[in-house]
C-alpha positions in Angstrom: 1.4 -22.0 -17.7 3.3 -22.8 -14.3 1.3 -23.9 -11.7 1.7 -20.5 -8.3 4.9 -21.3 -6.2 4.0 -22.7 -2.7 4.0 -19.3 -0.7 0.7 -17.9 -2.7 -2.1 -19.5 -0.6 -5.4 -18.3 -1.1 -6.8 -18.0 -4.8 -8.9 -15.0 -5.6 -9.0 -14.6 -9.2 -9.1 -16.3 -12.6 -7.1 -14.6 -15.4 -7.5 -16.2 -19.1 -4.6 -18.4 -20.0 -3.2 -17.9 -23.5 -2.5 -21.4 -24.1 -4.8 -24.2 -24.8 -5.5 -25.6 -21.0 -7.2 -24.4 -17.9 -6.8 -20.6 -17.0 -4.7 -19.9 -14.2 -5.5 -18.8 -11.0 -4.3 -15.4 -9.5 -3.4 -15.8 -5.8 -3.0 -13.9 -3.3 0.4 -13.3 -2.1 0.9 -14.8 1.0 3.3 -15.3 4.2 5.2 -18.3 5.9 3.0 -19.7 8.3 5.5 -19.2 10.7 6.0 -15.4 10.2 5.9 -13.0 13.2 3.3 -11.0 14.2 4.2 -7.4 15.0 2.1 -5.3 17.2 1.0 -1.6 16.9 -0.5 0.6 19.6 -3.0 3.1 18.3 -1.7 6.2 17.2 1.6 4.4 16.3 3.1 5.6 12.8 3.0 2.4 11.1 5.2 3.7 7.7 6.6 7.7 7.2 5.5 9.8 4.1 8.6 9.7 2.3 10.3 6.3 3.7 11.5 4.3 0.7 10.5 0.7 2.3 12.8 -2.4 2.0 9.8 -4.3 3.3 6.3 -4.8 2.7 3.5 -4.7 5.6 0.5 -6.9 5.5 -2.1 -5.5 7.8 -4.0 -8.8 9.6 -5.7 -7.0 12.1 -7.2 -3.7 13.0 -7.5 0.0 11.2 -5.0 1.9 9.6 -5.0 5.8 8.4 -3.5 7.0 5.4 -2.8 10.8 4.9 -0.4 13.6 6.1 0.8 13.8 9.5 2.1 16.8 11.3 3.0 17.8 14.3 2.0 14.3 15.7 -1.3 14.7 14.3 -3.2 13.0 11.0 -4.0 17.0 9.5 -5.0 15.4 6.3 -6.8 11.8 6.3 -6.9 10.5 2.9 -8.2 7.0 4.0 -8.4 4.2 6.2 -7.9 0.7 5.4 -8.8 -2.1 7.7 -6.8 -5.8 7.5 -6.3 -8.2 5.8 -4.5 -5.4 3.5 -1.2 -5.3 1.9 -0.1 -1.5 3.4 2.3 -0.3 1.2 2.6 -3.1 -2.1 2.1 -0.1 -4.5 5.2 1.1 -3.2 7.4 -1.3 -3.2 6.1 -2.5 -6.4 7.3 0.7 -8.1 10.4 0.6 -6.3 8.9 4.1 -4.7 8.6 5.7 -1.6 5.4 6.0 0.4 3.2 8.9 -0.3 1.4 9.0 2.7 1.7 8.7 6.6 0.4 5.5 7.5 -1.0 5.1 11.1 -2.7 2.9 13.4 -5.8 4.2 14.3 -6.3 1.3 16.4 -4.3 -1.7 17.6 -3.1 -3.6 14.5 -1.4 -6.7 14.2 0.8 -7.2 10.9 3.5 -8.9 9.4 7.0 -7.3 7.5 7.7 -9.3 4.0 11.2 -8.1 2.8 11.0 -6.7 0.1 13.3 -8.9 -2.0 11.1 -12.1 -1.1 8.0 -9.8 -1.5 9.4 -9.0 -5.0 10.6 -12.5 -5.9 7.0 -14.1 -5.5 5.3 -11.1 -7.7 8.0 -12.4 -10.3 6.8 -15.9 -10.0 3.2 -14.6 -10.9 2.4 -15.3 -14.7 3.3 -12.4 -16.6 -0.4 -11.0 -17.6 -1.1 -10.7 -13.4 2.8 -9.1 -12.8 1.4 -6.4 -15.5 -2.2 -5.9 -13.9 -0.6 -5.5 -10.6 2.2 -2.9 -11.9 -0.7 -1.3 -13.9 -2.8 -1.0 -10.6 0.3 0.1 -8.2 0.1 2.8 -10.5 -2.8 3.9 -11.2 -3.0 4.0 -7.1 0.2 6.1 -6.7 -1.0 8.7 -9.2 -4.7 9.2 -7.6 -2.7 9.1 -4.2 -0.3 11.8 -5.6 -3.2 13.5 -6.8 -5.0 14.0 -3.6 -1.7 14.9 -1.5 -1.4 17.7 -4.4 -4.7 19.0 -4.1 -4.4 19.0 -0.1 -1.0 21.3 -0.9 -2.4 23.5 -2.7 -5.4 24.4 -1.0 -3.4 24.7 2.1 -1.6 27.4 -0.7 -4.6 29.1 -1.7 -5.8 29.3 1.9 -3.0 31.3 2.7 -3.1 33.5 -0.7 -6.4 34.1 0.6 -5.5 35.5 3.7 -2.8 37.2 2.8 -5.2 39.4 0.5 -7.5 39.8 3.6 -4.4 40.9 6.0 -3.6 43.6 3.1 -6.8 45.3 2.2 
């Protein structure tokens, strides 16, 4: 088993090894030390429904809403995540785009992997932990899809509903 290339910093897990030495560590993907911080004000749209990225966001600092914006409003929260938190691996994992409006719901502080480097270091991760974290990015897409689906159609029924009211 290779050792974890020098970007992954902080070890979280321990996955069985299938050969005959130690198991190996799963770390946490990490940034240069000397990345920039970006800012976000509250109420800033941090990544659009719908917005393929070609960069990953790591959340250091603060709250951030997931659901369906309209109007300049969160209509539908789904959840809220608060940092350290990779915003939108699942994503770019799948090579999809977001599902959900992400925004600050107060000031955050993050940094922007591309999503080629973001990529390259989940390659360097020993094969078993490249297929847990595929296997997770989609098992989070489809509950995320899920929910946005039910939200759609209740918004549907809502309306049936009151077009039969208007009628009668």
């Amino acid at each position: 088993c290779a050792p974890a290339s020098p970007a992954f910093l902080t070890l979280r897990k321990t996955l069985p090894c299938r050969c005959d030495h130690s198991p190996v560590m799963f770390p946490t993907l990490a940034f240069d030390a000397h990345a920039r911080h970006e800012m976000a004000a509250a109420g800033d749209v941090v990544r659009w429904r719908q917005q393929l990225p070609t960069s990953v966001l790591h959340l250091d600092s603060g709250r951030v809403l997931l659901g369906l914006q309209e109007e300049g409003q969160m209509r539908h929260q789904l959840g809220v995540v608060e940092g350290p938190f990779w915003l939108d691996a699942a994503s770019a994992l799948l090579g999809l785009p977001s599902v959900v409006d992400m925004v600050a719901e107060t000031p955050v502080q993050m940094r922007r992997q591309p999503l080629d480097d973001f990529l390259r270091e989940v390659s360097a991760l020993p094969e078993a932990a490249q297929i847990l974290l595929r296997d997770m990015a989609l098992g989070y897409r489809q509950q995320t899809e899920l929910a946005v689906s039910r939200l759609a159609q209740d918004a549907e029924a809502r309306c049936a509903q009151w077009l039969v009211h208007r009628a009668e």
